[in-house]
N, C-alpha and C positions, 0 to 999 in steps of 0.2 A: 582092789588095786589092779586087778588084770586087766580090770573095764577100763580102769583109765590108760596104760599102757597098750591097749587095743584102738583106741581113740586117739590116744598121741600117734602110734605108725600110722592107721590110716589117714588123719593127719597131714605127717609127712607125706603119706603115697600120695597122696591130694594134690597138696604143696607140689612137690616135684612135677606129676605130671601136667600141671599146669606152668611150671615154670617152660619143661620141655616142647609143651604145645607152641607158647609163644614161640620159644628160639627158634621152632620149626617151620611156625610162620612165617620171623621173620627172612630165615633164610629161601626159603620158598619164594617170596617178595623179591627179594634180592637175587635170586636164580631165575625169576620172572623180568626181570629190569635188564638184565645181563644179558636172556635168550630175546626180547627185544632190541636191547641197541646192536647185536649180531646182526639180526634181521636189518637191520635200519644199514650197519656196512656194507653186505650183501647187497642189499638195491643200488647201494652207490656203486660197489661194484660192478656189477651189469651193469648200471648207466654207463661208466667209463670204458667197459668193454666194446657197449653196443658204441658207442663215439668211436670208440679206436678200428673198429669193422667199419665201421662209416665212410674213416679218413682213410684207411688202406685200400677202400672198394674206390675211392676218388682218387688216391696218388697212382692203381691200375689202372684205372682210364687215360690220366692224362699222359701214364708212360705209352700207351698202346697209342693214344693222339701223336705225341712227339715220335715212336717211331715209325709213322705213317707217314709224317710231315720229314721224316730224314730219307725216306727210299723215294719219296718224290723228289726230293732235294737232290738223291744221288743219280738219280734217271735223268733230272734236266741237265743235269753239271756232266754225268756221261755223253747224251744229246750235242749238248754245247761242245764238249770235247771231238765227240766225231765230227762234229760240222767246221771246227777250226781245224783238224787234219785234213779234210777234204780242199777245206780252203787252198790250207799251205798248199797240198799236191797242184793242186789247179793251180794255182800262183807259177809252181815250176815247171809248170807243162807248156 
C-alpha cells in the first residue's frame, strides 16, 4: 500500500510540475509579446522625437532668416528716414 501511495504523490508532483511549466511558459510568451510591443513604442517614439528635432532645427532657421530680413528691413526704412529729413532741411534752406 505504501508503493501505491508513493506513486499516487509522485504522481501529483509530476502533474503539478508540468502543470507549472506550462503556465510558466505561457507567461514567459506573454512577457515576451509585452517586451516587444515596448520595443516596437520606443521606435515610434524616437521616430516622433527625431521629426520633432527636425521641425524645431527648421522653425530656427527660418526665425534667424526672418530676423535678418527685419534689421535689413530697419536699416533701409532708417536710410529712407535720414534721407527724407535731409530732404525736408534742404527744402528749408
Amino acid at each position: 500500500m505504501e508503493t501505491d501511495d508513493i506513486k499516487k504523490l509522485l504522481t501529483e508532483i509530476r502533474d503539478s510540475q508540468r502543470a507549472l511549466e506550462g503556465e510558466y511558459r505561457r507567461m514567459a510568451g506573454e512577457s515576451l509579446s509585452m517586451q516587444r510591443e515596448a520595443l516596437e513604442l520606443q521606435k515610434r517614439a524616437v521616430e516622433t522625437q527625431s521629426k520633432a528635432v527636425e521641425e524645431q532645427a527648421r522653425s530656427v532657421k527660418m526665425q534667424a532668416q526672418f530676423g535678418r530680413l527685419y534689421r535689413i528691413a530697419l536699416v533701409v526704412t532708417a536710410v529712407l528716414v535720414a534721407i527724407s529729413v535731409a530732404w525736408i532741411i534742404g527744402l528749408r534752406t
